[in-house]
C-alpha positions in Angstrom: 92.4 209.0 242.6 95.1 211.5 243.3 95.1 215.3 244.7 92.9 216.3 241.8 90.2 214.5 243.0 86.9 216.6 243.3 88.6 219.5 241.8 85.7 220.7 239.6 84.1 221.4 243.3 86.3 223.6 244.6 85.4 225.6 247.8 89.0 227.1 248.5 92.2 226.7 246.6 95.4 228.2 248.4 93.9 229.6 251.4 95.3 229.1 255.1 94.6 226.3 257.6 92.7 228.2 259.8 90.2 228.9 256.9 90.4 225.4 255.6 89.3 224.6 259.1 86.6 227.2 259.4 84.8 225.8 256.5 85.4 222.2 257.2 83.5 222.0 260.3 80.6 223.4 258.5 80.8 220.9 255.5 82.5 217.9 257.1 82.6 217.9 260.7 82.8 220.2 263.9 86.4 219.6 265.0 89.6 222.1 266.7 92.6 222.3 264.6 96.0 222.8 265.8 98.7 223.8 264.2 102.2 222.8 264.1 105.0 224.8 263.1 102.9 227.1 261.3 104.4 228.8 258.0 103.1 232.1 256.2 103.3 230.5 253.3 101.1 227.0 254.6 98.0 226.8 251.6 95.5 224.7 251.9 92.2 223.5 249.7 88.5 222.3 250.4 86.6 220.8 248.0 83.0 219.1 248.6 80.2 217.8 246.9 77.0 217.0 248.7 75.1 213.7 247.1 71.6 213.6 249.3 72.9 211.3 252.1 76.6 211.1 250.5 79.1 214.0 250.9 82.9 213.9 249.4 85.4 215.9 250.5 88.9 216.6 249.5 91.0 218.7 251.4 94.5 219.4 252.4 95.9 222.0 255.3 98.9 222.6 253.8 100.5 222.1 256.8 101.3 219.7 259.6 98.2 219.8 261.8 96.2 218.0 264.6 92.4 217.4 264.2 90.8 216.6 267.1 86.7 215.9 267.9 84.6 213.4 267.3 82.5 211.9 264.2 78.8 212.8 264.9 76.3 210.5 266.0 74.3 209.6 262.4 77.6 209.8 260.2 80.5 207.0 259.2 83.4 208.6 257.4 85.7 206.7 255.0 89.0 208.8 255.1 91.3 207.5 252.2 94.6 209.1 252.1 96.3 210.4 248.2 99.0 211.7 249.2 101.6 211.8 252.9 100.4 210.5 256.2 97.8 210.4 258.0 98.2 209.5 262.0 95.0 208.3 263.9 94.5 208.0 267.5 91.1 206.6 269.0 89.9 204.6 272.2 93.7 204.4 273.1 94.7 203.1 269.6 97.2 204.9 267.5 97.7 203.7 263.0 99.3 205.6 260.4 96.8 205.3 257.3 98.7 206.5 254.1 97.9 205.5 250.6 98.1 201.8 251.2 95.4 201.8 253.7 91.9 202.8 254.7 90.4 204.4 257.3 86.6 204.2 258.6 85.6 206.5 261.4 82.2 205.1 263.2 79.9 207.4 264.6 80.0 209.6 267.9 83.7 207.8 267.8 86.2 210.5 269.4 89.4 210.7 267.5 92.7 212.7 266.7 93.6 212.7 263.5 97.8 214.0 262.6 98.0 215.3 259.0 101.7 215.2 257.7 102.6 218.6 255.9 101.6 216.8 252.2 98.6 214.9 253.6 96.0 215.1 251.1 92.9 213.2 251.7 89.3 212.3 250.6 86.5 212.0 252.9 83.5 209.7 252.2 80.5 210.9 254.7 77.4 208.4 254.9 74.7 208.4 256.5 74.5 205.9 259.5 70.3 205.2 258.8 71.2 204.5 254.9 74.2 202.3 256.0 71.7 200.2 257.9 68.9 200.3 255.7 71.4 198.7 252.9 72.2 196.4 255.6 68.7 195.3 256.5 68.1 195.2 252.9 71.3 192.4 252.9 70.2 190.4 255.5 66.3 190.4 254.7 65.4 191.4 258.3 65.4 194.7 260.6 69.2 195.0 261.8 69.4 194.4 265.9 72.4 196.9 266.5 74.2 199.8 264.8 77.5 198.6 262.1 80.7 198.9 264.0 83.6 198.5 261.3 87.4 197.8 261.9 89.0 201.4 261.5 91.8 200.6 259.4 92.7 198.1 257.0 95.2 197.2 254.1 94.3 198.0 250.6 95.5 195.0 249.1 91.9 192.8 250.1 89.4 192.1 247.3 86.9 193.8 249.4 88.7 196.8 249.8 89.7 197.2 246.1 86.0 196.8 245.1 85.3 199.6 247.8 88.1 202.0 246.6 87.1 201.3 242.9 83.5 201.8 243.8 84.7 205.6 245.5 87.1 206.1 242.4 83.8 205.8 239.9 81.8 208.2 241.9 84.7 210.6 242.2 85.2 210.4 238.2 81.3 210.9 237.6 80.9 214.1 239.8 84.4 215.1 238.2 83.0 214.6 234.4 81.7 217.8 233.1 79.4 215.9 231.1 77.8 213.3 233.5 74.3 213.8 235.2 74.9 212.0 238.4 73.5 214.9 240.5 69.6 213.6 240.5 68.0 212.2 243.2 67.6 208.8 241.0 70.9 208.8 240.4 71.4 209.8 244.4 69.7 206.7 245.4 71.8 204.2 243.4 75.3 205.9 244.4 74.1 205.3 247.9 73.6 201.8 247.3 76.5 201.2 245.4 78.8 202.9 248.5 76.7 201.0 251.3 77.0 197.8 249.8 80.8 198.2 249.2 81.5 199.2 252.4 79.5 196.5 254.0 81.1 193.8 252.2 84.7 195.2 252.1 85.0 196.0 255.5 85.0 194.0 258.3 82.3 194.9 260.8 79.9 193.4 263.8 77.5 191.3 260.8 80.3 189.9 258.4 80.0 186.4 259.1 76.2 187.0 258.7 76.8 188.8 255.0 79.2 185.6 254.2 76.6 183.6 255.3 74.3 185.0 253.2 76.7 184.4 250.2 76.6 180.9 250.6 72.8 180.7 250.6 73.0 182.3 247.3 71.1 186.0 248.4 69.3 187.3 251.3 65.9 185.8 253.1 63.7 188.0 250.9 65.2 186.6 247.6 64.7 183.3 248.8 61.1 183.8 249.6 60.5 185.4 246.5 61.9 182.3 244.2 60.1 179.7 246.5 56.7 181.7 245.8 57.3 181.4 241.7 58.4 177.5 241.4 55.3 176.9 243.9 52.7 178.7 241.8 53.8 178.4 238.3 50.2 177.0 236.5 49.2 180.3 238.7 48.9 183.9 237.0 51.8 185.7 239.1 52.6 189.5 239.5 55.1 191.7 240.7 52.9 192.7 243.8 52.3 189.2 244.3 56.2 189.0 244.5 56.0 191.9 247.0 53.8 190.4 249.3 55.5 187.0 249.5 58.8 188.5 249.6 58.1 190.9 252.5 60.8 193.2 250.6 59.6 196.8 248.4 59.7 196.8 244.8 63.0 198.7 244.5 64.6 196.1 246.8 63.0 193.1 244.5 64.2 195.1 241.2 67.6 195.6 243.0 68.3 191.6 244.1 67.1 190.0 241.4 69.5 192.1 238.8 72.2 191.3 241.7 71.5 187.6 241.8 69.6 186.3 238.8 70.6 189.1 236.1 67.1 189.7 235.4 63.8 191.6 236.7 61.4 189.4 239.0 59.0 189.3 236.2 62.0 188.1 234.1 62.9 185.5 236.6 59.4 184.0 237.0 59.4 183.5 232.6 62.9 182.1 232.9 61.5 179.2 235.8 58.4 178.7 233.6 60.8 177.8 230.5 63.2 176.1 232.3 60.2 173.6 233.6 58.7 173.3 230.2 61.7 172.5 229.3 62.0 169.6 231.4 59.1 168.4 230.9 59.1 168.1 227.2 62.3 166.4 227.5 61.1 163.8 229.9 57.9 162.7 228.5 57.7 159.0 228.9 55.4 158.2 226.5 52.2 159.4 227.4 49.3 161.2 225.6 50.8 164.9 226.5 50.3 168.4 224.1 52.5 171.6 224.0 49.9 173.3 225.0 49.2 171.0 228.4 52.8 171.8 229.3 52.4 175.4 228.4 49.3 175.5 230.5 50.7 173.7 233.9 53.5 176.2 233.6 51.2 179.2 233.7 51.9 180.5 229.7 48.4 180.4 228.7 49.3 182.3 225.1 51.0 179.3 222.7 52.4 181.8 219.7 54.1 183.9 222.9 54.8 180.9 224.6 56.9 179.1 221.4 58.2 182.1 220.8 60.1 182.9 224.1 61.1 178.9 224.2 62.6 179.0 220.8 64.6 182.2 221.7 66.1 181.0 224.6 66.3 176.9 223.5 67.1 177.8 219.8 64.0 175.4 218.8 60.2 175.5 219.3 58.6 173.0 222.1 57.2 170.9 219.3 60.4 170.1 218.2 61.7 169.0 221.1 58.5 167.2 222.1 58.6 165.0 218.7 62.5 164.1 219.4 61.9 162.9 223.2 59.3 160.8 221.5 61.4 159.1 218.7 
C-alpha cells in the first residue's frame, strides 16, 4: 500500500484542510481540526469507500495538523500510516505510529491524533457488533464483554503482517477496475476476513482464549459438530442435523469446516466414513465380514458410490484391500 491507495475513490484531490476536514467528519468521524502553521498552498485528499459494515479511508491534510475527538461508540478504527508520522495521545499515553507500526483506536476512546506535514494514512472503520459477532463465532459462545485491543503495535509480528496483508488485498480489489467486490456476498466475506485478522493479530482482552482455542484444534462448535459424525456414522446424517448439534448457523459451519478440515461438513462427515472403512478393512482378523457390512456400519448404504469414493481417495476398491488383509 502506498499514497495511491483507494485512489479510484476519490472524494477530493488538492483541496484545503479545512475541507478535508469538513468531509471527514461526515465519512469517518466527527472530530475539530487544528491547524499548524497553515500555508496557502497546504492540499489535501479524501478518498472513501463504504463496504456495508467496512469503510476505508485514505486521506492526507497536506499540512501539519491536530485531530482531536473521540472514536464513536459502535466503531474500532485501524489507522495505518503510508507515509510521515503520525503522533497519538490517549488516556495519558502519547506513540508515534509511522509506517512500521499500527494503530487501533477502540470505541468511545478519546484521542488526539498529530499528522506530520506528509502524513498520509489509511483508515480501516469496523463495526464494533460484527467484530464481536466474528469473535463469538471464534470462541463458540456469546462474548461476556466488548474487544479492547492494544493501540499500537510493531509491524514486524506474524499476526500483524497477516492483518496488513489482509487490508492490502481488500485495498487492491476495490482499487481493480475489474473486480466485483462491491456485493453484499462479497460484503460479508471481506468482513470476516478483516474481523478475523484483527482478532488474531492484535492483542486484545480474549487472546489467550483465541490461543487456546488453537490448541484445541477450532472453536466449541466445531468440536461438537465432529463428535456428532464419528458418533452416528451407521446413521443417515444431514447438514441440519450438523446445525442442531453444533448449536452454530450454516454459514458459520460452511465457514469452520473450510478453515479447519479443508472441506464442507457434508464433505467431512464422507471423509470420517472412509477413513473408518478404511480401518476396518484393514484390521479384519479373520472373521466372516463383507464390503458391504462395512459399508453399511459406516452409513454408505450405495456399494457402486461407496467403492467409488474409496478408490478415489485410497487409489484401490475396498475389495482389494479386504482380500490383502486376509492373505
Amino acid at each position: 500500500m502506498d499514497t495511491t491507495t483507494l485512489q479510484r475513490h476519490s472524494l477530493l484531490e488538492e483541496a484545503p484542510p479545512d475541507l478535508i476536514s469538513r468531509h471527514a467528519c461526515m465519512k469517518v468521524a466527527q472530530h475539530r481540526l487544528h491547524l499548524c502553521g497553515r500555508s496557502l498552498h497546504d492540499r489535501g485528499y479524501l478518498r472513501h469507500l463504504s463496504l456495508g459494515n467496512v469503510d476505508l479511508s485514505s486521506l492526507g491534510f497536506g499540512s501539519e495538523a491536530v485531530v482531536e475527538g473521540a472514536a464513536p461508540a459502535h466503531y474500532y478504527y485501524i489507522q495505518m500510516v503510508l507515509s510521515g508520522q503520525l503522533g497519538l495521545e490517549s488516556q495519558g499515553n502519547s506513540v508515534v505510529v509511522d509506517c512500521k507500526s499500527l494503530a487501533v483506536i477502540n470505541p468511545s476512546r478519546k484521542l488526539s491524533l498529530h499528522h506530520s506535514e506528509d502524513c498520509r494514512k489509511l483508515i480501516v472503520r469496523i463495526r464494533s457488533d460484527v467484530v464481536e459477532r466474528e469473535l463469538a463465532n471464534i470462541l463458540g459462545s456469546p462474548v461476556r464483554d466488548p474487544v479492547n485491543f492494544v493501540s499500537t503495535m510493531g509491524a514486524d509480528g506474524p499476526g500483524l503482517r497477516r492483518l496488513i496483508r489482509t487490508i492490502d488485498y481488500v485495498c487492491q480489489e476495490v482499487d481493480d477496475p475489474f473486480s466485483r467486490c462491491e456485493t453484499v456476498h462479497v460484503y460479508e466475506r471481506i468482513e470476516g476476513l478483516l474481523c478475523s485478522a484483527i482478532l488474531t493479530g492484535v492483542p486484545n482482552d480474549y487472546s489467550e482464549e483465541i490461543s487456546r482455542l488453537g490448541e484445541h484444534n477450532g472453536p466449541s462448535y466445531l468440536r461438537r459438530a465432529e463428535r456428532y459424525v464419528k458418533s452416528r456414522l451407521s446413521e443417515t446424517i444431514s447438514i441440519d442435523d450438523l446445525v442442531n448439534a453444533s448449536g452454530a448457523s450454516m454459514r458459520t459451519l460452511y465457514k469452520v469446516f473450510n478453515t479447519h478440515h479443508n472441506a464442507t461438513p457434508m464433505g467431512y462427515v464422507k471423509r470420517i466414513r472412509l477413513e473408518h472403512a478404511r480401518r476396518e478393512l484393514e484390521n479384519i482378523d479373520g472373521s466372516v465380514r463383507t464390503v458391504a457390512e462395512v459399508a453399511m456400519a459406516v452409513g454408505m448404504e450405495h456399494l457402486g458410490n461407496f467403492a467409488a469414493d474409496y478408490k478415489k481417495i485410497y487409489h484401490e476398491l475396498p475389495s482389494e484391500t479386504l482380500r490383502r488383509n486376509r492373505q
